[in-house]
Structure formats: C-alpha cells, structure tokens
ZAPA-803693 format. One line per 8 residues: for each residue x, y, z of N, C-alpha, C. Coordinates in Angstrom, 1 decimal. Example, Ala and Ser with C-alpha at 12.3 -4.5 7.8 and 13.67 -1.06 7.14 Angstrom:
13.2 -5.7 7.8 12.3 -4.5 7.8 13.2 -3.3 7.8; 12.8 -2.2 7.1 13.7 -1.1 7.1 12.9 0.0 7.9 $
//
This chain:
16.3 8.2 15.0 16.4 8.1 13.6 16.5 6.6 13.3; 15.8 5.8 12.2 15.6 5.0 11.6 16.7 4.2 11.2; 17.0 2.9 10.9 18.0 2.7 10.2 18.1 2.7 8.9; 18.4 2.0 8.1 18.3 1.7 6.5 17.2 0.4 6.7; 17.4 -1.3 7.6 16.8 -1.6 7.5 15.6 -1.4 8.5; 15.4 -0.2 9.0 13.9 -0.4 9.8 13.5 0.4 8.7; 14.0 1.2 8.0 13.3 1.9 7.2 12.5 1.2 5.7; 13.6 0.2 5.9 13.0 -0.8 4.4 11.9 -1.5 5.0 $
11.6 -2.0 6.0 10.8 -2.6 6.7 9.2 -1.7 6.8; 9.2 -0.4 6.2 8.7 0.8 6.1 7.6 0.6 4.8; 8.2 0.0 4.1 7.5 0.1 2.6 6.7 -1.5 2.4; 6.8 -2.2 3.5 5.7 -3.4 3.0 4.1 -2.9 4.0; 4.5 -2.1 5.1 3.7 -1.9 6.0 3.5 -1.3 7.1; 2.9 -0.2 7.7 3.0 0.7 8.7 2.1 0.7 9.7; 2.8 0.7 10.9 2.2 0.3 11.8 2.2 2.1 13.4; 0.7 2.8 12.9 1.2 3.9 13.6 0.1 3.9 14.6 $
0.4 4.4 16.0 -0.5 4.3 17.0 -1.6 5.0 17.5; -1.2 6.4 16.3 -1.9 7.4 16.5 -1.7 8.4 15.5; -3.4 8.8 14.8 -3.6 9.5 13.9 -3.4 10.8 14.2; -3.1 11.8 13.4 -3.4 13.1 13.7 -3.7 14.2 12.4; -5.1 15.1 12.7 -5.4 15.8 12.0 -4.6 17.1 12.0; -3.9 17.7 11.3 -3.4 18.8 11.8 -3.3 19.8 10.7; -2.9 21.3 10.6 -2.6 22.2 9.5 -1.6 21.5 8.8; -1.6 22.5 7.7 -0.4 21.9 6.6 0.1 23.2 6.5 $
0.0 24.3 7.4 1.3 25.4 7.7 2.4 24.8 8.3; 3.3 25.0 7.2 4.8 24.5 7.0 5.5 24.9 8.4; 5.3 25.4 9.7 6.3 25.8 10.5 5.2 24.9 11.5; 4.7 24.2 11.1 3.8 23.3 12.4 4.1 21.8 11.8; 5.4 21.0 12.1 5.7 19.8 11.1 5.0 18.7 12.7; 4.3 18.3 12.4 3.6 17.1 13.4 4.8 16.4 14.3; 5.6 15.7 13.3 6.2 14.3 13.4 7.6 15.5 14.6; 8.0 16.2 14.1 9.0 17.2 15.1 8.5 17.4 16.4 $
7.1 18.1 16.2 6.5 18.6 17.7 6.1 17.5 18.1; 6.1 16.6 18.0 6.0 15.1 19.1 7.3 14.5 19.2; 8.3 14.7 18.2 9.3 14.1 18.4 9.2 12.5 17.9; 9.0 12.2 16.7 8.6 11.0 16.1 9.1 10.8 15.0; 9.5 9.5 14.6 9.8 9.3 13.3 8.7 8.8 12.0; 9.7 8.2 11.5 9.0 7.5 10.2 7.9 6.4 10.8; 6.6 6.4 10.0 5.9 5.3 10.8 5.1 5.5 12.3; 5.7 5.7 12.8 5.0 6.3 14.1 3.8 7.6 14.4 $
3.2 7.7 13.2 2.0 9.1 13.1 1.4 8.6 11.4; 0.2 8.4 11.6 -0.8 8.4 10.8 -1.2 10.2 10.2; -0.1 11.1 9.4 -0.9 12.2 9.5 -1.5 13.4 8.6; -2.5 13.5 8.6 -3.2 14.1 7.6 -3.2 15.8 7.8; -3.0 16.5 6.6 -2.7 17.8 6.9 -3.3 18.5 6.0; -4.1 19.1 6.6 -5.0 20.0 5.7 -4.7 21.9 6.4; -5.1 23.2 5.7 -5.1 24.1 5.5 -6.2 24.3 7.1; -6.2 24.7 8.3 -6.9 24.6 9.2 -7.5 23.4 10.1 $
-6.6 22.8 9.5 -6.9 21.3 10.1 -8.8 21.2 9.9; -9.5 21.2 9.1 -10.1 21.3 8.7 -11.4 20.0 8.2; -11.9 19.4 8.7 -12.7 18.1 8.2 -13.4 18.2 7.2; -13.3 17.2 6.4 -14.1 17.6 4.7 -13.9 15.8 4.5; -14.4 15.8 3.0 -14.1 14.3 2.7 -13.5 13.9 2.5; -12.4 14.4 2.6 -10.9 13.7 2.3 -10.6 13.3 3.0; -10.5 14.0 4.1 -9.2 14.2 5.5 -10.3 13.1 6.7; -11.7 13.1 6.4 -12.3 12.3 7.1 -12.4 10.9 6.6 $
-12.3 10.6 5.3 -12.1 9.0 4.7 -10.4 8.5 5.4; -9.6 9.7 5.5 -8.8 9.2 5.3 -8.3 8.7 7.5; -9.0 9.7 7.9 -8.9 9.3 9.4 -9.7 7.7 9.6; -10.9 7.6 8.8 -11.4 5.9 8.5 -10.8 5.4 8.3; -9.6 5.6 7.4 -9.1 4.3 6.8 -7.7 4.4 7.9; -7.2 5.3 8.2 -6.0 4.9 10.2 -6.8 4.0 10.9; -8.3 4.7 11.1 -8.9 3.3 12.3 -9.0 2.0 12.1; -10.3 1.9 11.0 -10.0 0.8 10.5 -9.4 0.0 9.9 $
-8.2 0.1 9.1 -7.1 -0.4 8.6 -5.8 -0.4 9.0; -5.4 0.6 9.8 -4.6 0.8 10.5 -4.6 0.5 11.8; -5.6 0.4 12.5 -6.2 0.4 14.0 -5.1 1.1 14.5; -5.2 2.4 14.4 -5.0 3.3 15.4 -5.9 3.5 16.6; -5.1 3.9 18.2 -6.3 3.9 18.9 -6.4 5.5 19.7; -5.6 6.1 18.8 -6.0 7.7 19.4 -6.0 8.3 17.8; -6.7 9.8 18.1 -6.8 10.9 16.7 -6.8 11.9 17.6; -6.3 12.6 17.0 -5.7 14.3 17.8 -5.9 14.8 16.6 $
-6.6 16.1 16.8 -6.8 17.1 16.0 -6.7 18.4 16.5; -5.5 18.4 15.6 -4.2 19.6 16.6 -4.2 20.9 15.3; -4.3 21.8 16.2 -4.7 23.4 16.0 -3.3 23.8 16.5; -3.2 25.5 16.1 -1.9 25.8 16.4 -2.1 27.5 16.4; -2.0 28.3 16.7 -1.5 29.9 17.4 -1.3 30.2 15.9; -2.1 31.2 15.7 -1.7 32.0 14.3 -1.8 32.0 13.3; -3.2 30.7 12.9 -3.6 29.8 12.1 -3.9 30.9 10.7; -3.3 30.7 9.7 -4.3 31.7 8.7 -5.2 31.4 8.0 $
-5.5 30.0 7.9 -7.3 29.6 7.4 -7.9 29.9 8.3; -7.9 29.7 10.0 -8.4 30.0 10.8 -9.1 32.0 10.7; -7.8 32.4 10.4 -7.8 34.1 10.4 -8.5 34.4 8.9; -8.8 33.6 8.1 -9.4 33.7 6.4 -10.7 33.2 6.9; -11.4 32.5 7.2 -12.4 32.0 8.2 -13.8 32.9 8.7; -12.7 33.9 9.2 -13.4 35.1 10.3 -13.3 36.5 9.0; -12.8 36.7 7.7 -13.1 37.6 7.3 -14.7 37.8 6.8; -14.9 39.0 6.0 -16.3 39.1 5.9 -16.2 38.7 4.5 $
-17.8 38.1 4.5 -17.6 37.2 3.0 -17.5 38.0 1.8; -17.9 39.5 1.5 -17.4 39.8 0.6 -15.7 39.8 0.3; -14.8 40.1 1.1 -13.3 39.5 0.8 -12.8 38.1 1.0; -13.7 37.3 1.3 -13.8 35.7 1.3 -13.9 35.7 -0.5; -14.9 36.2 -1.0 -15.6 36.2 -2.5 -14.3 36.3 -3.5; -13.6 37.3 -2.9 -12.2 37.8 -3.7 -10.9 36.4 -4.0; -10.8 36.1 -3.2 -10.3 34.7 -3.2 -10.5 33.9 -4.3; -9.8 32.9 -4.5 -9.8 31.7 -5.5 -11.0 30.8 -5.6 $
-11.9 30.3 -6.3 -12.7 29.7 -6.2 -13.2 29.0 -5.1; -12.1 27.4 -5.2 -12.6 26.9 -4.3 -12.0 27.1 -2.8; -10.8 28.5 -3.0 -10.4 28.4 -1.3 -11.8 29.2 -0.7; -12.4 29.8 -1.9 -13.8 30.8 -1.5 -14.9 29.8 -0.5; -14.8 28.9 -1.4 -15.7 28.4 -1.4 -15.9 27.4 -0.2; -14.3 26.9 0.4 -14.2 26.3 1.2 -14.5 27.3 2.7; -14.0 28.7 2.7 -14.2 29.3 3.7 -15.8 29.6 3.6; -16.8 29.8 3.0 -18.3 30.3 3.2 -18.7 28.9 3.7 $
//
C-alpha cells in the first residue's frame, strides 16, 4: 500500500511497466491478481477483453507515451462476452443494439 505522499506523487505522473488488456467482469480485478498497486499497471478493461478502437488507441498511447514494455491480454474462465459471442445470431439480434452489434 501506497503512502499519502507516494500517492500525491500519483497525480503529476505515472510511471507503469506494463499494460494490460483485460475483462471488465467485476470478480477479475487486474491490479489484485498480480498483486499491484496504484501506478504500477496501465489497465484497460473492456467486456471480453475485446480489441476495438478504444482499447487499441488506448494500448498506443501506454507504449508510446508511457513506454511500457510488456501488454498482456488476459482472458479468464467463464467469460460471458466470450459465452454471448458463441450464441446464434438470431439471439445475438435480441440484445441491445450496440452490444448486438458488437457480438455479430
């Protein structure tokens, strides 16, 4: 755990060594399963860990701005975009627009 001042030291600039793509299913928290704090993980979290234009501008801007020199794109047991993915597209269709749209 951080102090007060490593943590103020936090808001002019962050210095992390390694990016990670990962789900944003709440019982998969990154910074826990590596055992990491504040600062120490670049990490972007999307629904299937999932590459699109967001999550890929945003691993650009860890490399080159951050010079990170590892990316991990970490999956996890029981995924449910994963398991929404593999349905058949007519109950894909049923879905919300753009989560529709994201799985077809």
């Amino acid at each position: 755990e951080k102090s007060a001042f490593e943590r103020r030291s936090l808001i002019l600039s962050q210095y992390p060594s390694v990016a990670i793509l990962g789900c944003s299913d709440s019982r998969v928290p990154v910074e826990i399963v590596f055992d990491q704090g504040l600062g120490d993980l670049f990490v972007i979290r999307v629904a299937g860990n999932a590459l699109g234009v967001s999550t890929n501008a945003s691993l650009q801007y860890a490399i080159h701005h951050l010079k990170v020199k590892v990316v991990v794109v970490m999956g996890h047991e029981g995924c449910g975009a994963i398991k929404a993915a593999q349905l058949d597209e007519e109950t894909i269709k049923k879905e919300p627009a753009d989560l529709a749209k994201a799985l077809l």
